[in-house]
N, C-alpha and C positions, 0 to 999 in steps of 0.2 A: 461741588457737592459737599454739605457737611452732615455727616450722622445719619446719611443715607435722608437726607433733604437735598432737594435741588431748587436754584434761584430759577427762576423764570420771570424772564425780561415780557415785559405785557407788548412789545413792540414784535416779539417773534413769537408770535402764540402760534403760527401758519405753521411752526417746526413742529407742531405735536399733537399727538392724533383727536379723536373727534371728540373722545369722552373726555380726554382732559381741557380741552377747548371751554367744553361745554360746564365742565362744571367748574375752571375758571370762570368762565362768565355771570353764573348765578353767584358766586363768589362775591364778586364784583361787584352785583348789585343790590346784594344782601348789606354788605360793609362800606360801601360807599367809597372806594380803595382812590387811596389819590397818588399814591408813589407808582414807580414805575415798573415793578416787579412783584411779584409773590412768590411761596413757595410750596412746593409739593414735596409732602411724608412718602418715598418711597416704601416705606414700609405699611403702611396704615392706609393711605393714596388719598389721605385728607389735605385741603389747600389751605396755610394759613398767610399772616402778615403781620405787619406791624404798625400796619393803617385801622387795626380798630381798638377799643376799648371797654372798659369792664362794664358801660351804660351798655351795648349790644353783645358781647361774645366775653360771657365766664371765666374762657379760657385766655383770654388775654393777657399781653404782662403790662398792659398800661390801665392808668384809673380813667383819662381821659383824652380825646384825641389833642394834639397841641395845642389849637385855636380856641379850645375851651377850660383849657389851667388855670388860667392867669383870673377868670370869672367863676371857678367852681365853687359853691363855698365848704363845696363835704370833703374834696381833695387838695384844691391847689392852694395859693395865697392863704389866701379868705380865711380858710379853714385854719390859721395861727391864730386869728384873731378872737374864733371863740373856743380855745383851749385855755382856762385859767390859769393853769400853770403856765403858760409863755413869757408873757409879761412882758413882751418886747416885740415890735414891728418886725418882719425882716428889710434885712441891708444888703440883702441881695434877692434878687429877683429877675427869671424870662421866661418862656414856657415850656422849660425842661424841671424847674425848679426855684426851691425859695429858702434863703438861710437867713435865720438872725447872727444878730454877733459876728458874721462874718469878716469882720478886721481881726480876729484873733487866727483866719487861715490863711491870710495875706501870704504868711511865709512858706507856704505850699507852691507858691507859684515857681515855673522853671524849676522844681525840684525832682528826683528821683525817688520813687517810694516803693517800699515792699510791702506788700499786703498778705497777714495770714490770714487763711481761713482755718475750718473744721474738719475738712475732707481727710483721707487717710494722707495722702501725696504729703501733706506737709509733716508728716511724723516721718514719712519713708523714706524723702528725700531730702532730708533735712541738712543730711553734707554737703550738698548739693547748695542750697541755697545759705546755709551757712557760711559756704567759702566765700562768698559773694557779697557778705556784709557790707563790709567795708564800703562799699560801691553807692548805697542809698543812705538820701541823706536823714528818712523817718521811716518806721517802722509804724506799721496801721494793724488793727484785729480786732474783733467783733465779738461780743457775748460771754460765752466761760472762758476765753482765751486763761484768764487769770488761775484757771483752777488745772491746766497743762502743766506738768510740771519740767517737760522739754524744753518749755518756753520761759519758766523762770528767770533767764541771765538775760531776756531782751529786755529792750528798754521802748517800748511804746508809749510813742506820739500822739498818737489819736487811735479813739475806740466809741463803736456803735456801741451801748446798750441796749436788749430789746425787753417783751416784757415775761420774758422765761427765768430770768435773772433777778434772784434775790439781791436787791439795790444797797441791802445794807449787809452785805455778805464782808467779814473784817476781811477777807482774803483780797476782795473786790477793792476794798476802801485802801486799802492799806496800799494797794497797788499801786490805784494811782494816783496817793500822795508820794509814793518813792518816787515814780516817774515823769512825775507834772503832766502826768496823762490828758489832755483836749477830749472831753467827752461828746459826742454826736447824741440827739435825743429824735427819736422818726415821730412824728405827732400822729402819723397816718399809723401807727401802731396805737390799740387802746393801754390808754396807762392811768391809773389810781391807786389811791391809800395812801397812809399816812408815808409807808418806806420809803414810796416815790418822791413824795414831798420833801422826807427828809435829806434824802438823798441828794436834791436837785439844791438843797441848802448846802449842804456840802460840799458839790460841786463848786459854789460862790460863779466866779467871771466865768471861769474855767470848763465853759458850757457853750454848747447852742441844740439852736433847734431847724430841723430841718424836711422839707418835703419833697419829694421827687413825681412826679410823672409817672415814670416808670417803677412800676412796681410788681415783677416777676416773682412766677412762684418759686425760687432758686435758691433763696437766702437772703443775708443781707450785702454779704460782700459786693455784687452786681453793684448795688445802689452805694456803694462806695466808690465803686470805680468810676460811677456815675458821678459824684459830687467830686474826684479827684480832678475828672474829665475838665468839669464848671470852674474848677480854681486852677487853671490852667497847668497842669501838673504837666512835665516834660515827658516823664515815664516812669509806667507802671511794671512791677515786676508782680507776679500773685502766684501762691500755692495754697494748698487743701481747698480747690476751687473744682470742684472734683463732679458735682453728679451723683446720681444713685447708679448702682452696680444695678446689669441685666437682672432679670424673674429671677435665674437660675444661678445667680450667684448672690442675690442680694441679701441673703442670710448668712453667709458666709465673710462678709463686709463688716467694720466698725463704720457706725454710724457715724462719730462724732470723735474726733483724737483730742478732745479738751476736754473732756468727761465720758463719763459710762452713762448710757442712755439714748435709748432709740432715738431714732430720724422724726423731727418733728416736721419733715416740708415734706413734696412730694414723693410718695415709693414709686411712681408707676416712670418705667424706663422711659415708654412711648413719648409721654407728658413732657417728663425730665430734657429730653432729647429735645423737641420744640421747642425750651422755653431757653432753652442756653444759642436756639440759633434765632431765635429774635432777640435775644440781649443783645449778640455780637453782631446784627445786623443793624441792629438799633444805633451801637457804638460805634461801629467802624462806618456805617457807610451812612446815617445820619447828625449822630451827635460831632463825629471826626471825620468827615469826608474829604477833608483836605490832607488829611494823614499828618496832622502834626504832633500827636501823641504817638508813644513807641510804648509797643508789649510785650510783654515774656513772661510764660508759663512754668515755673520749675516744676509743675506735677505731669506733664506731659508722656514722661515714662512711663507713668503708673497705670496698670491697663485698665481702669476703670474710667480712667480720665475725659470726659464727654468733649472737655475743651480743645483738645489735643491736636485736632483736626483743625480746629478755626481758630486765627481766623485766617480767611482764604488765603488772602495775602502775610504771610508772616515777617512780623516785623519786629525787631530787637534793640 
């Protein structure tokens, strides 16, 4: 059980009564389901999975089912090729994803990374994964990370920009030329104007571009762990990976511990709740099924923490 979802194995549907039978089955045939499980929202008593995509169900965290990435031309591949700003093939390529440049994360492989997010956890627990520096060999974070000012003494490696983020921000720029910062660029986000341009000048080598599959309404950090996953990364440590806080608390929550300013992703608990257990189903039990990546949560105290619970298996 994670977040008040239950797995359900399609081979023991006989375990459970006639209405959930039943409306797995229309499930089934509406989505076309080819894994071997789905899941049911205890709370909501909706069935979802990770067998479909954003061509039939809105609500999904994928653009497209695997067997049709690699030919998309609006998501997968393809779709570098007519972004003018790319200007370069990708050099990695399967139907999880596609990176240009990608000899520049060679040195990711077999490495241990810590990833910050937004979420409160990583403000709160910050001693916590602090004392634990020394132990990873790059430090990863995404979007205003640079305008945190707790975050000022790390030295990040690599960082998503999205397109919320003033590109020629001196605080931005300035960052990460102190850090030789590796910038990620999502093409599957819309991006224009001059700032972008110039920015992507500036960047020079010290860029790439990349698309994922999966594309949850969560954030960006997911689709990191996702490309960590692809460059064979030994293990992930992640905090401010956090969720939105219940109805009844979620005004009482900082949206964001890198700036002041609302929650630009999902408010709705319910929503929130599904889409962090098809990411970690997605990760643990298809993209890693063999368990050769190791994770750990430092926000898992923090009682808002969605992830806290999964994944089923906890591995460090």
């Amino acid at each position: 059980m994670w977040v008040d979802c239950e797995k359900i194995l399609l081979n023991e549907l006989g375990n459970h009564n006639e209405d959930i039978r039943n409306k797995i089955q229309c499930y089934l045939e509406k989505y076309d389901v080819q894994g071997n499980h789905v899941w049911l929202d205890d709370k909501t008593s909706e069935i979802f999975s990770i067998d479909t995509s954003y061509a039939n169900d809105k609500s999904s965290a994928f653009l497209t089912k695997p067997n049709d990435f690699l030919e998309n031309e609006k998501y997968g591949p393809k779709s570098l090729y007519f972004k003018p700003y790319v200007g370069d093939y990708p050099t990695h390529v399967d139907n999880e994803i596609a990176i240009t440049n990608s000899e520049i994360l060679n040195k990711y492989k077999d490495s241990k990374i810590l990833i910050i997010g937004a979420g409160p956890s990583a403000y709160e627990n910050q001693d916590l994964w602090r004392s634990q520096l020394g132990e990873y060999d790059f430090v990863w974070s995404c979007n205003h990370y640079f305008k945190a000012d707790f975050l000022k003494d790390i030295k990040f490696d690599l960082v998503t920009i999205g397109n919320e983020v003033d590109y020629l921000n001196r605080q931005l720029t300035d960052r990460i030329r102190r850090d030789g910062t590796i910038v990620g660029i999502e093409t599957n986000i819309s991006r224009q104007g001059s700032k972008f341009e110039n920015f992507l000048s500036f960047l020079g080598k010290n860029k790439f571009f990349f698309v994922t599959r999966y594309f949850g309404k969560i954030g960006s950090i997911p689709r990191m762990i996702v490309l960590a996953q692809k460059l064979n990364v030994k293990h992930i440590s992640f905090v401010g990976v956090d969720g939105v806080a219940p109805p009844d608390e979620i005004n009482k929550v900082k949206a964001t511990v890198f700036e002041n300013k609302k929650a630009s992703g999902p408010t709705s608990y319910n929503l929130c709740r599904k889409q962090y257990v098809l990411f970690w189903d997605y990760v643990l039990n298809y993209l890693d099924s063999e368990s050769k990546m190791t994770f750990f949560n430092y926000g898992k105290s923090y009682k808002h923490n969605i992830t806290k619970d999964i994944p089923e298996r906890e591995r460090k």
